[in-house]
C-alpha positions as CSV (number, residue, x, y, z in Angstrom):
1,X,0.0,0.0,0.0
2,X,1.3,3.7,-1.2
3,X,1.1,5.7,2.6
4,X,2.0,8.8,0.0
5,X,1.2,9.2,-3.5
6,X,2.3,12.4,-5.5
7,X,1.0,12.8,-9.2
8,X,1.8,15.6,-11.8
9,X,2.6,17.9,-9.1
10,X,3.5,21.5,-10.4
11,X,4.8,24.7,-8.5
12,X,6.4,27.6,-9.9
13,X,8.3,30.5,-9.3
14,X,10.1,33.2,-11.3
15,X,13.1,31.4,-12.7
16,X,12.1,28.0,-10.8
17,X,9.6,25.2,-11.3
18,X,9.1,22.2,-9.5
19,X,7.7,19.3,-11.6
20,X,6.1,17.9,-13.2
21,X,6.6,15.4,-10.1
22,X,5.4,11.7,-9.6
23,X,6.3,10.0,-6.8
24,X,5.0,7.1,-4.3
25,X,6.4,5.6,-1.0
26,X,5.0,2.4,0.5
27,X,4.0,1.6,4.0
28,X,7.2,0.5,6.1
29,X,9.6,1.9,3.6
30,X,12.4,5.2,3.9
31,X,12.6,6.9,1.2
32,X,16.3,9.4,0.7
33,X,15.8,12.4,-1.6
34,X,18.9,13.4,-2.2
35,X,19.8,16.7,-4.4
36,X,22.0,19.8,-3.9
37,X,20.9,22.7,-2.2
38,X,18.1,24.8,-4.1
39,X,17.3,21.4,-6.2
40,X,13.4,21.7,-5.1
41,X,13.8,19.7,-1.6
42,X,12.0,22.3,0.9
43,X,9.7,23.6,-2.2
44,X,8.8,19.8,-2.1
45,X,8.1,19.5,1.5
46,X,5.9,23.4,1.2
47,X,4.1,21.7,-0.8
48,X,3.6,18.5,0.8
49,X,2.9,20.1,3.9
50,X,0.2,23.0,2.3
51,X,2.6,25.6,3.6
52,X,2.6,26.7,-0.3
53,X,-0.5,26.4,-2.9
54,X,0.8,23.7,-5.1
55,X,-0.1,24.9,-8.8
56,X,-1.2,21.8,-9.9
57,X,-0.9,18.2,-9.2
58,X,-2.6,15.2,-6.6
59,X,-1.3,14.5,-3.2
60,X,-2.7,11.4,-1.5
61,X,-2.2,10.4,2.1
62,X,-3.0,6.7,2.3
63,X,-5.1,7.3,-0.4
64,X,-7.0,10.5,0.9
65,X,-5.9,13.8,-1.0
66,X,-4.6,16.2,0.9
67,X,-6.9,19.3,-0.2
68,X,-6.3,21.8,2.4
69,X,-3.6,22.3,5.4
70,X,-5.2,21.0,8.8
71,X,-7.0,18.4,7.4
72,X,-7.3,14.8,8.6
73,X,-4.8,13.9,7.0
74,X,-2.2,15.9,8.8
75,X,-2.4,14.2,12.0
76,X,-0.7,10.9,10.5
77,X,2.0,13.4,9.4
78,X,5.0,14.1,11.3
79,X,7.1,16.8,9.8
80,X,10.9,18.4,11.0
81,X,11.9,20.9,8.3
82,X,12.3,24.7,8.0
83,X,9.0,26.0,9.1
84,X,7.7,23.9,12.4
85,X,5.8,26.6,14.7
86,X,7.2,26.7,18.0
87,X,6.1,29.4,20.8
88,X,9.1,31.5,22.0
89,X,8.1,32.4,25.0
90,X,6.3,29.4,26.5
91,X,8.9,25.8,27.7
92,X,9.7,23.5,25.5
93,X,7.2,21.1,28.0
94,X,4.5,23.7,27.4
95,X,5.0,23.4,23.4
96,X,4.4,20.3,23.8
97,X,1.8,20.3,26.4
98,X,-0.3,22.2,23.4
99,X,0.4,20.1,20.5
100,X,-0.7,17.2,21.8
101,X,-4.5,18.8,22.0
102,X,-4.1,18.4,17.9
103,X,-3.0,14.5,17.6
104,X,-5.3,11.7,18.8
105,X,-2.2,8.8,18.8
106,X,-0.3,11.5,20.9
107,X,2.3,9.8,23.6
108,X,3.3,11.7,26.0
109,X,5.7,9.1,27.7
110,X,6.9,8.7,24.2
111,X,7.6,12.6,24.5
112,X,9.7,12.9,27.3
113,X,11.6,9.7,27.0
114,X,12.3,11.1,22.9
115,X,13.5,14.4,24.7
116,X,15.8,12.8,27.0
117,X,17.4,10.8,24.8
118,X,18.5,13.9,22.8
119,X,19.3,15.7,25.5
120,X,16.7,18.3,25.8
121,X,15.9,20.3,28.5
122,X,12.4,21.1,28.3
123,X,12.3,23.2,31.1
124,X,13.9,26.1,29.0
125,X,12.1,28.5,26.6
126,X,12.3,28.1,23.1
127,X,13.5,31.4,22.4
128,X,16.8,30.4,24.6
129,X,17.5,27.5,22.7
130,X,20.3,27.1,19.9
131,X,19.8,26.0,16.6
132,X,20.2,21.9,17.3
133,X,17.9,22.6,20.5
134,X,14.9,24.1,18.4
135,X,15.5,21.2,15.9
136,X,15.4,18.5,19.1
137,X,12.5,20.2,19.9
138,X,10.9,19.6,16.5
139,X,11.9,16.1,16.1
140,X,10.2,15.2,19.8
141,X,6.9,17.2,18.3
142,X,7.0,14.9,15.1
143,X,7.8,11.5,16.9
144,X,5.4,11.9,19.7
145,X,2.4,12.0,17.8
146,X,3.2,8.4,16.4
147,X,2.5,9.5,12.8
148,X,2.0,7.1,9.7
149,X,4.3,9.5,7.9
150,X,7.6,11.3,8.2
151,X,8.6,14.2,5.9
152,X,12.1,14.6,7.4
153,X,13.8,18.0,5.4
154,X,17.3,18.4,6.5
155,X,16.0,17.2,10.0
156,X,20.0,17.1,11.2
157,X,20.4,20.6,11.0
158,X,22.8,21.9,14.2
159,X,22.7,18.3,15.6
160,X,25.5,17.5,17.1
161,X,27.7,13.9,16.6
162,X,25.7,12.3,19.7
163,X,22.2,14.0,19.1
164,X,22.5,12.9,15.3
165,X,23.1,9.5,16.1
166,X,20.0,9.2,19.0
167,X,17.7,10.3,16.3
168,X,19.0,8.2,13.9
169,X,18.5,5.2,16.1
170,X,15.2,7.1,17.3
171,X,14.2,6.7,13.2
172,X,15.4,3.1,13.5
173,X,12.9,2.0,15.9
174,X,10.5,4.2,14.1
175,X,10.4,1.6,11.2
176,X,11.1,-1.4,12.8
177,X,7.2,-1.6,13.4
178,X,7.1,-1.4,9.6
179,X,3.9,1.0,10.3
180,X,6.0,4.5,10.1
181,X,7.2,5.8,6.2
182,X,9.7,8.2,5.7
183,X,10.9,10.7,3.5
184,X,14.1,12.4,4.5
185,X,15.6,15.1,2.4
186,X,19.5,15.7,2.5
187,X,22.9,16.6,0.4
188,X,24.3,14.1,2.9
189,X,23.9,11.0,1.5
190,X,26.0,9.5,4.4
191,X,22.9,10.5,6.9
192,X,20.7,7.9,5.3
193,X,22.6,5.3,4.4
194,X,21.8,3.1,6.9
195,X,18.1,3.6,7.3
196,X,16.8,4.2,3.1
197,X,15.2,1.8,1.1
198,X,15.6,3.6,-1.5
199,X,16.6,7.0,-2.9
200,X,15.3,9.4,-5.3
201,X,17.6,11.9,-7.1
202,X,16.0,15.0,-7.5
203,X,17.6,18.4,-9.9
204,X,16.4,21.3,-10.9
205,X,12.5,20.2,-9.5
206,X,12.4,16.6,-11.4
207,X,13.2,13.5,-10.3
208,X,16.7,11.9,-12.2
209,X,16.5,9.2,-10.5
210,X,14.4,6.7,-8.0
211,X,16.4,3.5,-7.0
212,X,16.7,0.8,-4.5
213,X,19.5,1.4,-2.5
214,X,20.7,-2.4,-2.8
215,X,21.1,-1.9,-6.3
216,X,23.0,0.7,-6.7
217,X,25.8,-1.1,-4.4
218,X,25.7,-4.0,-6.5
219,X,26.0,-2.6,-9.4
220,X,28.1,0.1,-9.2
221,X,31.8,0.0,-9.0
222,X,35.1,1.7,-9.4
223,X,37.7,-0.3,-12.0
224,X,40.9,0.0,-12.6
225,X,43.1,-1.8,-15.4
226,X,45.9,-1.4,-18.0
227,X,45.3,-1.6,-21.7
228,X,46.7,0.0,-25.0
229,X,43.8,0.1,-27.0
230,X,41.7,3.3,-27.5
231,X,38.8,2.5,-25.7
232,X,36.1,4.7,-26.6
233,X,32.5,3.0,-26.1
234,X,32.6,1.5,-22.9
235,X,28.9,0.3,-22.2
236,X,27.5,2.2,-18.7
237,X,30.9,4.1,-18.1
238,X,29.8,7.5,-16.1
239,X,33.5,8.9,-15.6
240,X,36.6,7.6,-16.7
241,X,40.4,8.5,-16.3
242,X,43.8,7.5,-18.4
243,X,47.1,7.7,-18.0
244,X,49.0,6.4,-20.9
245,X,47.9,2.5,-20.9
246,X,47.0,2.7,-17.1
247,X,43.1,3.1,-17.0
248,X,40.4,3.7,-14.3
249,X,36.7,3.3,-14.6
250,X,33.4,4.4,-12.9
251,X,30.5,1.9,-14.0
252,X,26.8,1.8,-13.1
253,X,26.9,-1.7,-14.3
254,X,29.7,-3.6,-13.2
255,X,28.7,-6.8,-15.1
256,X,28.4,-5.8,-18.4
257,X,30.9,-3.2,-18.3
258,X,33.5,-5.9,-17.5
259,X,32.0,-8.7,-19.6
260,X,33.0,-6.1,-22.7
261,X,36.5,-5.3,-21.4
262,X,37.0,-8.7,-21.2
263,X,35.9,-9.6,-24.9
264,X,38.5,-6.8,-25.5
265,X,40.7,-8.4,-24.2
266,X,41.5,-7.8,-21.0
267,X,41.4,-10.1,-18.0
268,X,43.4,-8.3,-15.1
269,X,40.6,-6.1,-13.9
270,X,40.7,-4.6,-10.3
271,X,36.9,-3.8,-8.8
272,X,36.2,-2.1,-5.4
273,X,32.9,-0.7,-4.2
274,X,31.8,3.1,-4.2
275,X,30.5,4.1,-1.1
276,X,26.6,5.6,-1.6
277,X,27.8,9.4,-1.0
278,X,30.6,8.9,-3.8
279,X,27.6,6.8,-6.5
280,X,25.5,9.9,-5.4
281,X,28.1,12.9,-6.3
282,X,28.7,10.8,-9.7
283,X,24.6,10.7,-10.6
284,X,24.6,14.3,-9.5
285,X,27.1,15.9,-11.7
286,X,26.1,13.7,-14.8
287,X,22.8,16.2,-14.6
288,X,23.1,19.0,-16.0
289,X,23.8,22.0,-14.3
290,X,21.4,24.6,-13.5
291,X,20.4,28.1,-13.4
292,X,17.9,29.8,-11.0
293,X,17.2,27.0,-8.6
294,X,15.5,27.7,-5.7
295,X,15.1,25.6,-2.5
């Protein structure tokens, strides 16, 4: 079953669209949307969350469209980005104390056990707290509620080594119920590595990519070999390198890319993996570059 659905979604801006964007995550599943900064990420999430009118376009929550912000809907939605309302003056405690009135599956044991484990005094006012603080404070307001969905924009922002890795374990346990889907937007593909299923590539406001993590470390790989022949079709090569009859390789498809080399001829052919953040900076400068992108 799809817990989100996005069809033909459209927004524009003066010297930026986003779209036209399909796109479909299935209960259980974490989903990494990976793109450099002002690919169309947080425009994504605005939209998602009805923070911006989308120009036009379906979005389906478990199969309900999302028509207007503060529907239904919303209170399966947990959601740590740029924009989560927090009262200044009141505690962190009292924030809390007043979103809760807004969320049936609310868990406020769940709340101050997510708090502690990040270190958060809640006893302090938002409008004292630092940058990681405000975004501990978000994460406990999107956990607590025990939501059907995570939209998850940059949620590491100002964490610190230790915070980061008790949310990420936090996010862990999230989906271990397999009742909890994610969406988690980042330049740091190392911040999902462990936790995505799969990861959509997303430039200039389209998608360039949706694949299952799994795949992509099978199949890609960094080769290295000697040969004096001009070599100048290699099937699935992204970037290559030579030095005189000393060769090295990046493939997408490891298999057939050395199945030719070898019916060229050439049998002494090193392989070593590519870590996910290197396969991602490869898929990301084969696009080409824009202009005017806006995040």
């Amino acid at each position: 079953m799809a817990e989100l659905t996005i069809d033909n979604l459209v927004k524009n801006y003066p010297g930026f669209r986003l779209g036209p964007l399909d796109l479909q995550i299935e209960t259980g599943t974490a989903v990494g949307l990976v793109g450099a900064n002002g690919a169309g990420k947080t425009t994504l999430f605005r939209c998602l969350m009805g923070t911006v009118r989308r120009d036009s376009g379906r979005i389906a929550v478990c199969d309900t469209e999302i028509m207007t912000t503060g529907g239904p809907c919303y209170r399966q939605i947990g959601y740590v980005g740029d924009s989560t309302p927090l009262f200044d003056s009141w505690s962190g405690e009292d924030n809390l104390r007043f979103f809760s009135r807004f969320y049936p599956a609310w868990d406020r044991q769940l709340a101050l056990q997510i708090a502690d484990r990040l270190e958060l005094d809640l006893r302090t006012k938002p409008k004292a707290y630092s940058t990681g603080q405000r975004t501990k404070l978000a994460i406990t307001l999107a956990l607590a509620p025990r939501p059907r969905l995570l939209f998850l924009d940059e949620p590491a922002t100002g964490l610190d080594p230790v915070a980061r890795e008790a949310f990420m374990e936090l996010l862990f346990e999230a989906l271990a119920d397999e009742e909890v889907s994610i969406l988690y937007a980042t330049h740091h593909v190392s911040e999902i590595e462990r936790i995505a299923d799969r990861l959509v590539f997303i430039k200039r406001g389209k998608v360039a990519g949706d694949m299952i993590k799994e795949d992509l470390h099978e199949n890609w790989r960094a080769l290295s070999f000697r040969s004096d022949a001009e070599l100048a079709n290699v099937p699935h090569q992204v970037a290559r390198r030579n030095e005189s009859a000393h060769w090295e390789l990046i493939t997408d498809n490891a298999s057939t890319t050395i199945a030719y080399l070898k019916g060229k001829g050439i049998d002494q052919i090193a392989s070593s993996r590519l870590s996910l953040e290197q396969i991602a900076v490869q898929i990301l400068k084969g696009m080409e570059k824009g202009q005017g992108d806006r995040p």
